[in-house]
N, C-alpha and C positions, 0 to 999 in steps of 0.2 A: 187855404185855411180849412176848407171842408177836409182834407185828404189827412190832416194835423190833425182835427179832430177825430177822425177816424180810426187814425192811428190809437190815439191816446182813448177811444172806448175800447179798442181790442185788445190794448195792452191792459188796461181795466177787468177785462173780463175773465184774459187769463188768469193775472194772476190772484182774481176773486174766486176762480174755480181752483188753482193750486193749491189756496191756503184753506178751501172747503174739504180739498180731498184728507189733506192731514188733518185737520178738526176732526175729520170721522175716526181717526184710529186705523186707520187699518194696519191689523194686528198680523196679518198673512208675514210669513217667516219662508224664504225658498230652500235655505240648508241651513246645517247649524254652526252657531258663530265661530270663527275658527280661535285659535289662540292668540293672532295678534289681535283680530278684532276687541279681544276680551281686553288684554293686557294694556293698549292703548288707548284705552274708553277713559273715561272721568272717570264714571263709577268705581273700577275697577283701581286707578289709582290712589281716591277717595277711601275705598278698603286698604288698602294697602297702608295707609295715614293713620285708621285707626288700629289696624293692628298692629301697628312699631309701637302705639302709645301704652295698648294691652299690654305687649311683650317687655316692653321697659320698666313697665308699673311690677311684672311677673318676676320679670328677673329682678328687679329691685330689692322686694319682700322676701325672694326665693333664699337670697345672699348675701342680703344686705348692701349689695352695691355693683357693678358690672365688674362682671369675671371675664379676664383677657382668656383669649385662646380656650374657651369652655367647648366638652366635646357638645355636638348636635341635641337640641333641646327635646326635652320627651313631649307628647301631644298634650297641649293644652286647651285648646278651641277647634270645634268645626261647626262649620253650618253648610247652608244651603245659600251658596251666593245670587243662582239663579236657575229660573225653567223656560227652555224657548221649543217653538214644535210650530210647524209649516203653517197650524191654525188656528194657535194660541198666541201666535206671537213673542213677543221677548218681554220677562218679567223679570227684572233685579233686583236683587233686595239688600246687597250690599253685604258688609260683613257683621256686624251687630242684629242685622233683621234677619231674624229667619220665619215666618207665619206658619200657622198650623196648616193652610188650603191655599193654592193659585187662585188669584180674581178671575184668569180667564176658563177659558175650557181650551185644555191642550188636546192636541191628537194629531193624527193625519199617518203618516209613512215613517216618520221619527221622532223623538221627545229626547231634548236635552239638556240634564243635569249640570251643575256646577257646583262643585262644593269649595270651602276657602276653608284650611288649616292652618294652624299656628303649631308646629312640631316636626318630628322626622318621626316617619312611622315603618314600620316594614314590609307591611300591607297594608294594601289600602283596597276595596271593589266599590261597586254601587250595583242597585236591584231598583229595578220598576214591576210593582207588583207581584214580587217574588223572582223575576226574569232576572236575568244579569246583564248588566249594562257591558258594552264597550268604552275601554280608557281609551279616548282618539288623541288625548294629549295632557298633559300634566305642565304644569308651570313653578317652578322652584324659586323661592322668593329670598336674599339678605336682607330682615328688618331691620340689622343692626350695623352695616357694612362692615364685620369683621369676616368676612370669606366663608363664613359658615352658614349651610341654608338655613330657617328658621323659620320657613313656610312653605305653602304648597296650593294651588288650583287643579282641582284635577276638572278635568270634562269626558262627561259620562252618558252616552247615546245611545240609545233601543232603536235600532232599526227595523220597526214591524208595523204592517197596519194598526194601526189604534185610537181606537175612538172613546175607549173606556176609563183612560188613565190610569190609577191607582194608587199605592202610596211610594214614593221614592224613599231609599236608603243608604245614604252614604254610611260607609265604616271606613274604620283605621284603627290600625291596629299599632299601638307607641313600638319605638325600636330599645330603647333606653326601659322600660317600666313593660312587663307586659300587661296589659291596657288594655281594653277596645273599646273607641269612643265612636258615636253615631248620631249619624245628623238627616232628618226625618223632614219631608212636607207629602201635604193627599194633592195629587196631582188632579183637576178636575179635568 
């Protein structure tokens, strides 16, 4: 009986310290998310949901109804889907949110952008603080499952000491319209 009860305070204790450790947050991030990470998330699906409903509503009004076999859509939305960095941790905002500032304070060896487009563009970069980010990977989305892409995730990474953050900037530039749409947060 005693050796049962012992049991059952230690298993008590652990996992009263387990669910302390995540209560706290810890926001420590060790590299940045890669592309399945992203694509496979809720969130990330979640976007995805609300921009076929954008893109349906877009083409809707655009045409008055869905155009079979339409070439590749010019850009219509971007944001800022998210910012993660080794000690800011991971901030999503999804695709409808994009905030003027991060809640955390990012910084450390890297800081990494995510931006969600709804368009075919021809270019596309991002700038942290004026610097130029690295594309480590882009993700090509069918909102409509007609074989035509109709969106995009790029992810966009500053590999540099920094502790200072500054403002992020996604651009894109439409392939169809020449355009240049940009999507802005201050990165603390």
């Amino acid at each position: 009986m005693r050796k049962l009860f012992s049991l059952a305070l230690i298993l008590v204790l652990v996992l009263s310290f387990n669910v302390a450790a995540y209560a706290d947050g810890d926001v420590t991030q060790a590299k940045p998310l890669t592309k399945e990470e992203i694509i496979n998330s809720k969130e990330f699906r979640e976007a995805v949901e609300a921009a076929k409903a954008e893109f349906k509503a877009q083409k809707s009004k655009d045409t008055g109804g869905p155009v079979l076999f339409a070439p590749a859509p010019n850009v219509s939305h971007i944001n800022v889907y998210g910012v993660v960095s080794p000690n800011g941790g991971q901030e999503i905002y999804g695709f409808n949110n994009n905030p003027l500032s991060t809640t955390n304070d990012h910084g450390g060896a890297w800081i990494q952008c995510i931006t969600f487009q709804i368009g075919y563009d021809s270019s596309h970069y991002g700038k942290l603080a004026g610097n130029t980010m690295s594309n480590n990977w882009s993700e090509a989305i069918d909102l409509d499952g007609d074989r035509v892409v109709d969106a995009f995730a790029h992810s966009w990474v500053y590999e540099s000491p920094n502790t200072t953050g500054g403002q992020f900037v996604g651009t894109v530039y439409s392939i169809n319209i020449p355009t240049q749409w940009t999507a802005w947060i201050n990165v603390r």
